[in-house]
N, C-alpha and C positions, 0 to 999 in steps of 0.2 A: 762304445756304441754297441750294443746288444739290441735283439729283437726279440726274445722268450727267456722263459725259465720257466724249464717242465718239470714239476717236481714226480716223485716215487715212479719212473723209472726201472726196466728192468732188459732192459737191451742191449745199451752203449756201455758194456763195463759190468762187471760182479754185482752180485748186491743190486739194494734198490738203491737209487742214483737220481740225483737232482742233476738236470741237462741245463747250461748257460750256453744259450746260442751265440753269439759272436756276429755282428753284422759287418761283411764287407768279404770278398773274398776275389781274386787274380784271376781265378778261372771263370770260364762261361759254360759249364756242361748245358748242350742246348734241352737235355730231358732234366735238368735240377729240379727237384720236389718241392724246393724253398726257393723260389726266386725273389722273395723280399732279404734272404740272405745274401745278397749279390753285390747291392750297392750297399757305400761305405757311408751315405746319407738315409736321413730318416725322410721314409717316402709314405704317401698319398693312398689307401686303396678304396676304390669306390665300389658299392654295391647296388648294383642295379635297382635292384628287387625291393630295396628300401628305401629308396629315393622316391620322395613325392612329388618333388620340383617346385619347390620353397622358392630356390633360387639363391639364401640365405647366405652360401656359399660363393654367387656370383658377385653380391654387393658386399663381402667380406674380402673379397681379393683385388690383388693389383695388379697392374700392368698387362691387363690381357691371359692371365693366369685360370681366368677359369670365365667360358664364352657361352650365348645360349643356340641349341640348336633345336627347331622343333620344340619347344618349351622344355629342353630337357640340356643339363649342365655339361659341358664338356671340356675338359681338362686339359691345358697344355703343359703336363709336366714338368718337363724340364724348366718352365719359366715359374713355378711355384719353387719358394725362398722359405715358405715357412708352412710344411704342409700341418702340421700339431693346430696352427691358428686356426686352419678351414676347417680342420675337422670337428678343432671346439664349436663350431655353431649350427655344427647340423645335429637336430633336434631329433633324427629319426636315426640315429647308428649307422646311413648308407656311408658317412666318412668316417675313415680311422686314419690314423696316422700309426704306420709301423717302423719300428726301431725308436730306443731311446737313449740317451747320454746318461750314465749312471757312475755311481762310486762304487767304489772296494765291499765302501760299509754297507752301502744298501742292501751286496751280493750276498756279505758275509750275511747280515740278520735275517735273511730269507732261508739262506744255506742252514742256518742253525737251528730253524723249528725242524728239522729233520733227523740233526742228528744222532737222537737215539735209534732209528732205523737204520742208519751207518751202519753202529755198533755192533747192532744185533744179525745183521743181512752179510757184512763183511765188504757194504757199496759205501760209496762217496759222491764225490763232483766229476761229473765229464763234462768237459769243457769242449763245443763244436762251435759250429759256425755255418754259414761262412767258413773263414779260416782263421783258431784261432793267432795264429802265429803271423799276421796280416797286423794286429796289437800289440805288438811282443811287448812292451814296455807295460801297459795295462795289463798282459797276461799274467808277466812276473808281477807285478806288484800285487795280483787276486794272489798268485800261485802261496806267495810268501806270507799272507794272510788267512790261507786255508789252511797252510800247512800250522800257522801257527794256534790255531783251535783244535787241533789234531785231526783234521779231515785231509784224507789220499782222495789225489785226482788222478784221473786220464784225460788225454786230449786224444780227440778224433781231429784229423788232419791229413793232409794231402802230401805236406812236407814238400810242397812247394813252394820251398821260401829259404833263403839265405841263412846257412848254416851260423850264422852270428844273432838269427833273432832265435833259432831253437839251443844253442849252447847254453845260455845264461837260465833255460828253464830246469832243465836236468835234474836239479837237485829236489825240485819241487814236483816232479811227477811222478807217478806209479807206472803207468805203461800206456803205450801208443798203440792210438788206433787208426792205420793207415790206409786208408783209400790207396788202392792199384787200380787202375781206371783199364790201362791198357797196356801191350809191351813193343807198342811200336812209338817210338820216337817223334814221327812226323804224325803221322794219324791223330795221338795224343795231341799234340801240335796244333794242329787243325783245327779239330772238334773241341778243343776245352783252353787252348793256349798254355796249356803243362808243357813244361820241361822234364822229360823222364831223363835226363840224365841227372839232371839236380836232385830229384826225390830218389834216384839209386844210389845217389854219393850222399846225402844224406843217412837214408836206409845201413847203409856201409860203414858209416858214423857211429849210427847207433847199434849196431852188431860189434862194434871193438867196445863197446861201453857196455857191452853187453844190458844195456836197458830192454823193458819187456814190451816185445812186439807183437799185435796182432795184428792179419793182411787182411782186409777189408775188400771184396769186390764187387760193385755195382754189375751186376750181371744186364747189358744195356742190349735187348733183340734186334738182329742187325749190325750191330755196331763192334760189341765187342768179346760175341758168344760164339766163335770160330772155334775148335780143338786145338789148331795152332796157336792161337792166343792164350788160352785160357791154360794152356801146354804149355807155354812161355811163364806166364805168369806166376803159376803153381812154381814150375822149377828155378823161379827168382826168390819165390819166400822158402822152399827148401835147401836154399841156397847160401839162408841166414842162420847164420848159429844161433842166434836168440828170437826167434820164429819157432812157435809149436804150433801155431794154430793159425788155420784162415776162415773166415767167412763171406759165405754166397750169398749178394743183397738180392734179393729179385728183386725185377722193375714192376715199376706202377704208376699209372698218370692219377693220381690221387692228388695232384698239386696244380693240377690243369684250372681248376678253377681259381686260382691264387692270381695265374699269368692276368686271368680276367680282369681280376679285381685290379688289380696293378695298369691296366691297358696295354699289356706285353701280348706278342704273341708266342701259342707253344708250338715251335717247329718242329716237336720232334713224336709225331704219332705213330706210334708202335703198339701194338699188340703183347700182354706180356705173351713168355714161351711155357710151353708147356710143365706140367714138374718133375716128370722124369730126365729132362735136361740138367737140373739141379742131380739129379744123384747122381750122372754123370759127371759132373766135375766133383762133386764128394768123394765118391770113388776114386775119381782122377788124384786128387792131393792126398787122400789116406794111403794109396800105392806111391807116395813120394816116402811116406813119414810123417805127414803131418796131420793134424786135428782137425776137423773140418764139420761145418753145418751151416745150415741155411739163416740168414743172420743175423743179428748180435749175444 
């Protein structure tokens, strides 16, 4: 289950880079950019603005799945079974259905009109999500099919997830890109349901295997842009022998209109921080030893 594929890329990984999103993912960060990356089903998003009120929609559904208010459709989510059906019949694009069930080969013939900018750029495939390590059996079996056309991948990843679904990839990636969200335990906890002791024994994993890491931080105002924090965090990835580099995500509610489209709400309005706060943690990591910039 996948929800995009952004091709020419130049972000997430070296080179320009064709991105496979991955749909489904453990955590619930309550500011996510992507909240159709969240669930592990393919869901429903409505658009207001395009809606005529056919209704097309209400006589295409069952069981109470989609009711009228005001002359205008309203959605019970959870009780839509087949959102791809609803959305084939509206005539005006206010329905999509996001996320799709796909193969290997689909990924790979996508993957392959690009190639020669591989080549030439020194980029490949990053693989995100969601999480993709949430698929691990679908991961490996793209990974060993990418690898076998001679494209390097990265996966961006949280590494919250049981060191038995990231083991069997190893062979098949180039280097990880790892969201550090926070260095508190419980707070992480909390706010996203991460287990930071599992993504530091992970982390720790991958430092004896010396595979190549880069730390990835959502910089989240409020949340998780303390000096203590972000003072922790820094001397957790200088911490890792196979850590040269971290990068500073600044926040953005650029995805706020997504929640909409979805009928979610975004609980998390913040203001982003100013940008001289960024060259303070830059400065902060480059006085560790490590590589640092604003991100990817």
């Amino acid at each position: 289950m996948i929800f995009n594929i952004q091709r020419f890329s130049t972000h997430d990984g070296p080179g320009i880079r064709t991105i496979v999103f991955f749909k489904g993912c453990r955590l619930h960060c309550p500011w996510c950019e992507n909240p159709e990356s969240q669930s592990f089903r393919q869901e429903l998003a409505w658009d207001e603005r395009k809606c005529i009120g056919c209704l097309d929609c209400m006589r295409a559904a069952k069981d109470g799945e989609v009711v009228t208010e005001k002359g205008r459709p309203v959605f019970h989510r959870r009780k839509i079974g087949d959102p791809g059906a609803l959305a084939s019949v509206c005539s005006t694009g206010a329905l999509t259905a996001l996320g799709e069930e796909t193969t290997v080969s689909q990924i790979v013939q996508e993957v392959q009109k690009d190639v020669a900018f591989y080549t030439k750029s020194g980029g490949g495939v990053t693989i995100s999500g969601g999480e993709p390590y949430d698929q691990p059996a679908f991961l490996l079996e793209l990974l060993n099919a990418l690898g076998g056309i001679g494209v390097t991948v990265a996966i961006e990843t949280t590494l919250s997830a049981p060191w038995s679904a990231i083991e069997p990839s190893l062979p098949g990636v180039e280097a990880f890109l790892v969201d550090i969200k926070h260095a508190s335990a419980k707070t992480l906890r909390i706010a996203t349901g991460g287990n930071l002791s599992l993504i530091v024994g992970n982390l720790r994993k991958l430092e004896n295997l010396r595979a190549r890491v880069t730390i990835r931080v959502p910089v989240i105002p409020g949340w998780n842009d303390s000096k203590s924090n972000m003072t922790d965090i820094v001397d957790l990835a200088a911490s890792l022998g196979n850590v040269r580099e971290i990068n500073f995500l600044p926040f953005h509610t650029l995805g706020i209109g997504k929640y909409r489209l979805l009928g979610k709400e975004y609980r998390f309005l913040r203001e982003a921080g100013p940008a001289e706060d960024m060259k303070e943690w830059i400065d902060l990591a480059r006085s560790k030893g490590l590589e640092a910039c604003v991100g990817g």
